[in-house]
C-alpha positions in Angstrom: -81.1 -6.4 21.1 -78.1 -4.3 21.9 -74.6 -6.4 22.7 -71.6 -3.4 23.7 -68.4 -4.4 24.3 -68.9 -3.7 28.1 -68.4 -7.1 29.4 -69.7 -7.0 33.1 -73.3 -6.0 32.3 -73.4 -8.2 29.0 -72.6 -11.6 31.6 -75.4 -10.4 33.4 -77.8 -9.0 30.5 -77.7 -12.5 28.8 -79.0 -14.5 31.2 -81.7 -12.2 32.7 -82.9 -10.2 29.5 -86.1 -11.3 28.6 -85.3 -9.4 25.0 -83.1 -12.4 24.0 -85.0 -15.0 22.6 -83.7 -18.7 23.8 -82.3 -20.7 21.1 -83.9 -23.6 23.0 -87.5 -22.3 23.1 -88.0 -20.0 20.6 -86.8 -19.7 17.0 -84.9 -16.4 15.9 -85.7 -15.4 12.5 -83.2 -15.3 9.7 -83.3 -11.8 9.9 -82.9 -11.3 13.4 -79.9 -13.8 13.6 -78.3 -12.2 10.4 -78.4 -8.7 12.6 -77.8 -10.6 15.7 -74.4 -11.7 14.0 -73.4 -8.8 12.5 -73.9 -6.7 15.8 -71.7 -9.3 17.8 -69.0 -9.4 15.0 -68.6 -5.5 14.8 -68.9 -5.2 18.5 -66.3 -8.3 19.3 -64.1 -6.2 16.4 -64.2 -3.3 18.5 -63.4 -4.9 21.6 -60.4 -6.7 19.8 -59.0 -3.6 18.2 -59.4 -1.7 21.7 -57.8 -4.2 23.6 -54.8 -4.6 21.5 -54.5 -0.6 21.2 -54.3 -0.5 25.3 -51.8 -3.3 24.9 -49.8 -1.8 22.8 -50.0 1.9 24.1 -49.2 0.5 28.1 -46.1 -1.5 26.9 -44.7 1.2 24.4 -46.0 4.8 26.8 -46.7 6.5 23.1 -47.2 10.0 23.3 -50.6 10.2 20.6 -51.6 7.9 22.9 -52.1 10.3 25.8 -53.6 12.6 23.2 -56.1 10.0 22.3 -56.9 8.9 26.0 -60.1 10.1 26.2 -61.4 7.9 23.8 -60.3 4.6 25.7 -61.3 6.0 28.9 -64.9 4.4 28.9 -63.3 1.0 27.4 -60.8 1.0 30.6 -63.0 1.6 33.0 -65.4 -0.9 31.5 -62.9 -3.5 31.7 -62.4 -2.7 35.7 -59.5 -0.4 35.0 -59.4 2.2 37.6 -55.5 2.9 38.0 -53.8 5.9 36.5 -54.2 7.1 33.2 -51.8 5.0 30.5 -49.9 7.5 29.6 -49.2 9.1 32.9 -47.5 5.3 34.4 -43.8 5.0 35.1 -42.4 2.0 33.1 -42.7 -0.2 36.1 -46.1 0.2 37.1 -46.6 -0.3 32.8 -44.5 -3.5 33.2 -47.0 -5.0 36.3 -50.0 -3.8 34.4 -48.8 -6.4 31.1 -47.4 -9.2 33.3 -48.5 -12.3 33.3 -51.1 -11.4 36.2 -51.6 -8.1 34.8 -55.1 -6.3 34.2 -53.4 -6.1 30.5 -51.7 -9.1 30.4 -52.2 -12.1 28.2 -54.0 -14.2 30.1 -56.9 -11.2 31.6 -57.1 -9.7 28.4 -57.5 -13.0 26.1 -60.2 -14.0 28.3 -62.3 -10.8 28.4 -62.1 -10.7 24.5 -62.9 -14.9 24.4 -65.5 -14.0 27.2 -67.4 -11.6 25.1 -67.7 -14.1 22.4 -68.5 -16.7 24.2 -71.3 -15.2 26.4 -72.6 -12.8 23.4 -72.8 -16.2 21.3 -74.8 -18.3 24.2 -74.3 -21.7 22.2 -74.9 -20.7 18.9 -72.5 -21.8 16.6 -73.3 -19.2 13.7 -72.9 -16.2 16.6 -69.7 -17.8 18.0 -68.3 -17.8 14.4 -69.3 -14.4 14.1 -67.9 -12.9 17.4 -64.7 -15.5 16.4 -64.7 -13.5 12.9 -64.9 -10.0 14.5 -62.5 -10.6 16.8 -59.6 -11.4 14.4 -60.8 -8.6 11.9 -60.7 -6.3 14.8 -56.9 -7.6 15.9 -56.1 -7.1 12.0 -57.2 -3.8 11.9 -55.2 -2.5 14.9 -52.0 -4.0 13.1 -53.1 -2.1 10.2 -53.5 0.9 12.0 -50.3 0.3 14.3 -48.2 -0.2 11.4 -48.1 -3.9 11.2 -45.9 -2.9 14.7 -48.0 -5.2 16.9 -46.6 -6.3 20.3 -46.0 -9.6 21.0 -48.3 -9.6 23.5 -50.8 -8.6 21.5 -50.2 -11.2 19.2 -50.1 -13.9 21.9 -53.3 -12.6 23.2 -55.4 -13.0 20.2 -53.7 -16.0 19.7 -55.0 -16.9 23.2 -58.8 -15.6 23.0 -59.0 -17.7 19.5 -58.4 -20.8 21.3 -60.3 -20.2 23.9 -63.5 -19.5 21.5 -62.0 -22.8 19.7 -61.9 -24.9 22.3 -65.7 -23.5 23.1 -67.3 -24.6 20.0 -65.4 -27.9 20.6 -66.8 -28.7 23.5 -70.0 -27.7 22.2 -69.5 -30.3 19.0 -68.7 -27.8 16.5 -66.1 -27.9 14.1 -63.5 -25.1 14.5 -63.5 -25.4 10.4 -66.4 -23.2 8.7 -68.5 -26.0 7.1 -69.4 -23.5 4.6 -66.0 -22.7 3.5 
């Protein structure tokens, strides 16, 4: 089973791939959830670590950013990003692109990360702790790699996907605390 951080298809995928076994009618192995996991928490790290690096490159116009474009072009235009490139943008079509209704903005980009969780988990409370997992190792990583220079709107945005994948596994009757801890 293959989960990518390319959210349109994966909406889709889950609910029509007949590779994905039911965690109603059929019983994953241990082996296959341990892989199943560990594929969602790298893939959710990705998408967390790209998201806050297109966050932070749109609000601050870096110039290694334009060097590095190429490599985020796929990840735009999986998200539905067709506009001009991120480095090429004046500061005020930047600014629109991060507001509050902004293809970039808190609220769009907390719930494609909290999306991708969510769907890629399908219930399970071991995958949505995973995905959970990988999403905040992927946001730590970015500050690492940033400098612990983060935007704020990065920050709020992770903080906003983690409650959404919170309140989730709440309404799902699962406790937000690891059991195993």
């Amino acid at each position: 089973m293959q989960i990518t951080s390319n959210t349109a298809p994966i909406l889709g995928q889950a609910q029509q791939s007949s590779n994905i076994k039911s965690i109603y009618t059929e019983k994953l192995t241990k082996d296959e959830l341990k892989d199943i996991k560990a594929e969602l928490a790298s893939n959710t790290q990705k998408f967390a670590f790209d998201s806050t690096g297109v966050q932070s490159a749109t609000q601050n116009q870096s110039k290694s950013f334009e060097q590095e474009y190429k490599g985020f072009q796929s990840f735009l235009k999986d998200i539905g990003y067709e506009g001009k490139p991120i480095a090429q943008l004046s500061s005020k079509e930047a600014e629109k692109l991060v507001s509050n209704d902004g293809i970039f903005g808190i609220k769009q980009t907390s719930e494609r990360i909290a999306q991708f969780v969510i769907a890629g988990a399908n219930g399970d409370e071991d995958l949505l702790r995973a995905g959970r997992e990988g999403m905040l190792k992927g946001f730590s990583e970015a500050e690492k790699m940033l400098g612990d220079k983060v935007p704020d709107i990065s920050k709020k945005t992770m903080q906003a996907a983690t409650e959404m994948v919170d309140k989730e596994m709440a309404r799902l009757g699962y406790s937000v605390l690891d059991q195993k801890a």
